[in-house]
C-alpha positions in Angstrom: 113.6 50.6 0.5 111.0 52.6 -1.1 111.2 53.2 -5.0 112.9 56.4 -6.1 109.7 57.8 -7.6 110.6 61.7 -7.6 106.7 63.5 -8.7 104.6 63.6 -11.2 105.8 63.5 -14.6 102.5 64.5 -16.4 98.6 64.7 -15.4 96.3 63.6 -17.9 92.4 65.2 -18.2 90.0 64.5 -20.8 87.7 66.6 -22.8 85.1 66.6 -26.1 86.0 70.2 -27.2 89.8 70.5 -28.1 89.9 74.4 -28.9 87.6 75.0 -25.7 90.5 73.4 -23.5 93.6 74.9 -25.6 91.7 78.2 -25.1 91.2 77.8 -21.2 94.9 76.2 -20.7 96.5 78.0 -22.9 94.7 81.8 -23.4 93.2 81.9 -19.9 95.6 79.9 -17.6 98.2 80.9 -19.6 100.1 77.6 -20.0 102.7 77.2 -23.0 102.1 74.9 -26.1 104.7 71.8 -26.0 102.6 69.9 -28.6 98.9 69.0 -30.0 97.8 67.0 -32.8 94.0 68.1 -34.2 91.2 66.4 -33.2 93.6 64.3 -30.4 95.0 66.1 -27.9 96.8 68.9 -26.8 99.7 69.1 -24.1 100.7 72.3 -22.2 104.1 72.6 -20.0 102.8 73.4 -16.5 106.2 74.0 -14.3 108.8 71.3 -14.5 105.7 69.0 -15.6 103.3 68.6 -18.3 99.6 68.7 -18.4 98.0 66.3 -21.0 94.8 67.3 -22.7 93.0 64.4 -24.2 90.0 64.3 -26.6 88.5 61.8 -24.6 86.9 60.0 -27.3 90.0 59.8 -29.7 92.8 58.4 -27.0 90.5 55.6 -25.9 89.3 54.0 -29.5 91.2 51.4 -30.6 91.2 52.7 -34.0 93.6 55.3 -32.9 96.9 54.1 -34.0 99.8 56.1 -33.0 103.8 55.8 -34.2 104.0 54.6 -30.8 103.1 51.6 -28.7 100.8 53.5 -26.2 97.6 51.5 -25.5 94.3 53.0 -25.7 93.1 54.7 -22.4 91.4 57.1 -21.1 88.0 57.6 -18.7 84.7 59.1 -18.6 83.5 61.5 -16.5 85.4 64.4 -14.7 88.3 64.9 -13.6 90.4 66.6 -11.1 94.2 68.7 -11.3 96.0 70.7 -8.9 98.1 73.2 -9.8 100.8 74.2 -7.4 100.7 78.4 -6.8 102.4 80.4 -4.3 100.3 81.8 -2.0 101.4 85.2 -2.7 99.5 84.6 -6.2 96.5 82.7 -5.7 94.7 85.8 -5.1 95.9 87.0 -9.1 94.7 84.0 -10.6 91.3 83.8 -8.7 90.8 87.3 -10.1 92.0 86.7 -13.2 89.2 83.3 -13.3 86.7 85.7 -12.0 86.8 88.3 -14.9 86.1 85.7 -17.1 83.2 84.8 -16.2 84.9 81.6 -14.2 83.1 80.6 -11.3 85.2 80.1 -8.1 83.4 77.0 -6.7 85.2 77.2 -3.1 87.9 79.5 -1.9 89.3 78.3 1.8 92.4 77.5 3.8 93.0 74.2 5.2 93.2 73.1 8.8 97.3 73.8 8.1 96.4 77.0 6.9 97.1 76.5 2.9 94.8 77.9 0.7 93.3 76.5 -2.1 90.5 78.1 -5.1 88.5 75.4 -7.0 86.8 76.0 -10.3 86.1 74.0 -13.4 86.9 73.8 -17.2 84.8 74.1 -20.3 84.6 70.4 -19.9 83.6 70.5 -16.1 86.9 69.0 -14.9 87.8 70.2 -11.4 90.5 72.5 -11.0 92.5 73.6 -7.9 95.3 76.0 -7.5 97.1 75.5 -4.5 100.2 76.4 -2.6 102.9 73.9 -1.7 102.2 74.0 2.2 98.5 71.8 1.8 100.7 68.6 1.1 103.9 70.0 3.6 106.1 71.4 0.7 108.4 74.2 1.0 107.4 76.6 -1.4 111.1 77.0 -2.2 111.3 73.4 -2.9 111.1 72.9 -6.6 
């Protein structure tokens, strides 16, 4: 009987530059403010889940105690999240990226026909919108 995992909770990405992500996340993508502490990490409500913003140095020292027992972690290198978009606004977003400066890295449909946009932020994590139908979701499916 298989667990009854229901989706991801929350996505974790790391950065150097705190104010760079909150402004990309939150100015540019538009994503609300649950909670951030300075110089740590900043974590955005993205749909029913929540992205987590890490200063990647700060969350993987062991010198970072917290009020909770959380153990230190975290990664190097670049990362990758997909956010789910319908495909009636993938278009508005890509735009939106474009006018700021944003480059779209690849812009395609799949073999099942969803489209997907690619691009990166400040701290060169790759970033994918994408509608439901690339992994066989109903886009009225929450």
């Amino acid at each position: 009987m298989p667990l009854p995992i229901e989706g991801i909770l929350e996505t974790a990405l790391y950065v150097h530059d705190l104010e760079a992500a909150e402004a990309f996340y939150g100015g540019l993508l538009g994503l609300e403010v649950v909670t951030k502490a300075e110089g740590r990490h900043v974590f955005f409500r993205c749909g029913p889940g929540i992205l987590l913003v890490f200063n990647a140095d700060a969350t993987r020292s062991e010198s970072v105690k917290t009020n909770f027992p959380v153990p230190a972690h975290g990664t190097t290198g670049q990362g990758h999240a997909c956010f789910r978009v319908a495909r009636e606004n993938i278009e508005a977003i890509r735009a939106k990226l474009v006018a700021a400066d944003v480059e779209i890295e690849a812009d395609f449909c799949w073999p099942n026909g969803a489209r997907s946009i690619y691009f990166r932020d400040p701290a060169g994590n790759s970033l994918e919108c994408a509608e439901p139908a690339l992994w066989g979701i109903d886009d009225t499916q929450a």
